[in-house]
C-alpha positions as CSV (number, residue, x, y, z in Angstrom):
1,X,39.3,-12.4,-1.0
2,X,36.4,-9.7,-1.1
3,X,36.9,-6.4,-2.8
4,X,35.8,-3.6,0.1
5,X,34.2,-2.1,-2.8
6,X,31.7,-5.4,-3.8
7,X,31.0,-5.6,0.7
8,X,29.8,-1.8,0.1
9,X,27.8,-2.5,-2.5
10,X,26.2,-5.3,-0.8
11,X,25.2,-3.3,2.3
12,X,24.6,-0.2,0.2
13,X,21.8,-2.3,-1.8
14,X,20.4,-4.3,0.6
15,X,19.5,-1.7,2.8
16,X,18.0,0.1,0.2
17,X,15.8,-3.4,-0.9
18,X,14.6,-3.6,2.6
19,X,13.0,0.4,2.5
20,X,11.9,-0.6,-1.4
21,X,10.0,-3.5,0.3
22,X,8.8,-1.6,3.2
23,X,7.6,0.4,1.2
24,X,5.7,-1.2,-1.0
25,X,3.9,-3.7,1.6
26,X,3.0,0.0,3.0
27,X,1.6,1.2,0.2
28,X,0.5,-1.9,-1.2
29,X,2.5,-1.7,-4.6
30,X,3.8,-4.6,-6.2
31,X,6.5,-2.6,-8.7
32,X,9.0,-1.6,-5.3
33,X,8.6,-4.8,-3.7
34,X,10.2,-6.3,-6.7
35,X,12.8,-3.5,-6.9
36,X,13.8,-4.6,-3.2
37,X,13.5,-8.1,-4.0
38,X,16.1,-7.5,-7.0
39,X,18.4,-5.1,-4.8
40,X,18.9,-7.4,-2.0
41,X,19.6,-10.8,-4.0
42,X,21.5,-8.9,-6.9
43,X,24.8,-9.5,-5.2
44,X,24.4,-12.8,-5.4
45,X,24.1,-13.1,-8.6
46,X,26.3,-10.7,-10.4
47,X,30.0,-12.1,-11.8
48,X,32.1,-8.7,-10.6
49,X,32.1,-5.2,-9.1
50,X,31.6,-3.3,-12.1
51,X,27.9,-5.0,-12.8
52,X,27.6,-4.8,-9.2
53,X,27.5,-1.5,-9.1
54,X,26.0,-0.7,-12.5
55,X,22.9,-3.5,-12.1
56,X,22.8,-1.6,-9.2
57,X,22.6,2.0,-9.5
58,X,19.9,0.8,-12.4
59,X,17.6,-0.6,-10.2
60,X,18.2,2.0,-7.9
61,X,17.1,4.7,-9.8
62,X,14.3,2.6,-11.3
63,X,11.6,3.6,-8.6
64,X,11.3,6.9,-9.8
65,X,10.2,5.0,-13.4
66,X,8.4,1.9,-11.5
67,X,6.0,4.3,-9.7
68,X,2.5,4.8,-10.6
């Protein structure tokens, strides 16, 4: 039914939204509380493992450009 792969991905990212989000509220940013926001719903909204993972890794990697 589920691809052990996609469940990775989806605990993978979510836990890495919630720090994003964490972290902004701490530091009062707006750009990683919308990189969390994206990272924890983006399983739900992606059609198969391979955007999964490459939305993903993306968005991941997107703080390091999002930061002031």
């Amino acid at each position: 039914m589920f691809d052990p792969y996609d469940i990775l991905a989806w605990v993978i990212f979510g836990s890495f939204g919630m720090v994003y989000v964490a972290y902004g509220k701490w530091k009062d940013l707006w750009q990683p509380k919308l990189l969390g926001f994206g990272l924890m719903f983006l399983p739900y909204f992606t059609p198969s493992g391979f955007w999964l993972w490459t939305v993903g890794v993306i968005l991941l990697f997107a703080i390091f450009i999002a930061r002031d």
